[in-house]
Structure formats: structure tokens, C-alpha cells
C-alpha positions in Angstrom: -0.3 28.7 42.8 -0.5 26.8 39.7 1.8 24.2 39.1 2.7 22.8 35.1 4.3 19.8 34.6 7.4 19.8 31.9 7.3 17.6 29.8 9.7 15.8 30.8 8.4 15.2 33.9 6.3 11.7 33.1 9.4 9.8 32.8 10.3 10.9 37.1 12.7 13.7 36.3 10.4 15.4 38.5 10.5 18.8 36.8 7.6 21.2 38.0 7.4 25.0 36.3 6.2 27.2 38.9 4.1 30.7 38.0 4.8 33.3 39.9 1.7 35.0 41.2 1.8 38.9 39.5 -0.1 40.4 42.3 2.3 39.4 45.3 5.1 39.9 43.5 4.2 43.5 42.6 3.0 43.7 46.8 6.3 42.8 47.3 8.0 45.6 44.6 6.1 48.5 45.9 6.2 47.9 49.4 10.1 47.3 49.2 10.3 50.5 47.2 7.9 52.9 49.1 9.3 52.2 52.4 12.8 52.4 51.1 11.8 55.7 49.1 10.2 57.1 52.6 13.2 55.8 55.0 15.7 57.6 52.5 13.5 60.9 52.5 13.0 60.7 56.4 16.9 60.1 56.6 17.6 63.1 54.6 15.0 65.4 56.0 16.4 64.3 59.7 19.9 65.3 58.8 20.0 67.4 55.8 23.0 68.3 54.1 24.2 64.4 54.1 23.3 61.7 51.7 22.3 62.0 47.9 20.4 65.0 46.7 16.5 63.7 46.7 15.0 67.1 44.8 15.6 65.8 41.4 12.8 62.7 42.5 10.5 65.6 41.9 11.0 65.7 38.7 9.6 62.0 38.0 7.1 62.2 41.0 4.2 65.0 41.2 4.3 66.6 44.8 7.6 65.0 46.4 10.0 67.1 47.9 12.0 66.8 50.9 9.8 67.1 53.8 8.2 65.1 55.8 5.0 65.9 53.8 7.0 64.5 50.5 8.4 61.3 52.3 4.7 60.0 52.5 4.1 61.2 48.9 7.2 59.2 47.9 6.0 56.1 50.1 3.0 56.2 47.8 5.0 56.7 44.0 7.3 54.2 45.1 4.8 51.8 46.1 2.9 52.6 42.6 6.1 52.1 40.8 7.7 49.4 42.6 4.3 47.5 42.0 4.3 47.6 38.3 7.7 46.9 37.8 7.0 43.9 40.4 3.5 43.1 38.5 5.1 44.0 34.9 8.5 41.3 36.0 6.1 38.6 36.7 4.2 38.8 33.6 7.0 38.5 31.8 8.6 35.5 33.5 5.2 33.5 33.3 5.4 34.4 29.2 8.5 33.4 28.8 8.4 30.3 31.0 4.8 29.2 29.4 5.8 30.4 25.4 9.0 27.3 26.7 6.9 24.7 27.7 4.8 25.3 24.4 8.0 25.3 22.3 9.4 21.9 24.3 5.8 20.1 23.6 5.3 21.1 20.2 9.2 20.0 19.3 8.1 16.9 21.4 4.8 16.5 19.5 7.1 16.9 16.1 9.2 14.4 16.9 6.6 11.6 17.9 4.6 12.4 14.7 7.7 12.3 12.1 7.5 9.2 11.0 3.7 8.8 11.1 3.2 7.6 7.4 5.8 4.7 7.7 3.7 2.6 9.9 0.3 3.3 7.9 
């Protein structure tokens, strides 16, 4: 995993920006929300009647229903879904976190650089 220094980090604040890698994170996502979406199912098609009504999933994911046959078609949308909200969530934290550190040097850059012509 990459690791960037801040810049502050010369002067032994010991500040370290961490990436989060986009491909485990979404692993992570879709696995935690297919196996959740197929235990929920599976709940529901063991005791029906109890728990939250599941049908309307259908309309947001082609060939789920309520059967057994529709918890493993759920296993897969959730895991598709959960791993581009999990890919899509690390993406965004690594531009954010980068676009900072390129705002902090550049001010940092700035500020060195202001009074350049008074010691020509």
C-alpha cells in the first residue's frame, strides 16, 4: 500500500496519509452485502410471513425473488453492488485525501516563495 508523507512530516510530526486500496475495499463491500442480502432471503424463505417484505428487491434486481433460487441471485447483485459502492468510496477518499496534500504543498510552496524578490 502506498504510503505519502504530509508535509509536515519532515519536521518528526510523523504524519503518514494512507490510500486505501479500491479493489479490497470493494471485496470487502460486496461480500458483506451479498452474504447479508442471501442470509436475509434464506431467513425469510425458511420462515415466511416474518421479517421485512423482500419482493420489492425485485424491482432493483433482475431475477430475485424469494426462493432459494433468488437468495443466490441476490448473493450475486449484492456482491456487484456492495463492490462498487466499496470500489466507488475508496476512490473518493484517495481524491480527496491526495487533492489535500496538493492544496497543503502548494500553500506550503506559496509561502516559502513570497518573499522571493527581497533577497535578489
Amino acid at each position: 500500500m502506498p504510503v505519502t508523507k504530509a508535509p509536515g512530516a519532515d519536521d518528526g510530526s510523523g504524519i503518514l496519509l494512507r490510500r486505501v486500496h479500491k479493489t479490497a475495499l470493494g471485496f470487502a463491500f460486496g461480500v458483506t452485502v451479498g452474504v447479508g442480502l442471501f442470509l436475509l432471503t434464506a431467513a425469510h424463505v425458511a420462515v415466511p410471513g416474518q421479517g421485512p417484505t423482500l419482493v420489492v428487491l425485485n424491482q432493483y434486481f433482475a431475477g430475485y425473488d424469494v426462493t432459494w433460487r433468488g437468495a443466490f441471485v441476490g448473493l450475486a447483485w449484492g456482491f456487484t453492488v456492495g463492490f462498487v459502492v466499496g470500489w466507488l468510496l475508496a476512490f473518493v477518499h484517495n481524491f480527496t485525501m491526495s487533492f489535500w496534500v496538493f492544496i497543503i504543498r502548494t500553500k506550503d510552496d506559496i509561502s516559502r516563495t513570497r518573499n522571493f524578490l527581497d533577497h535578489i
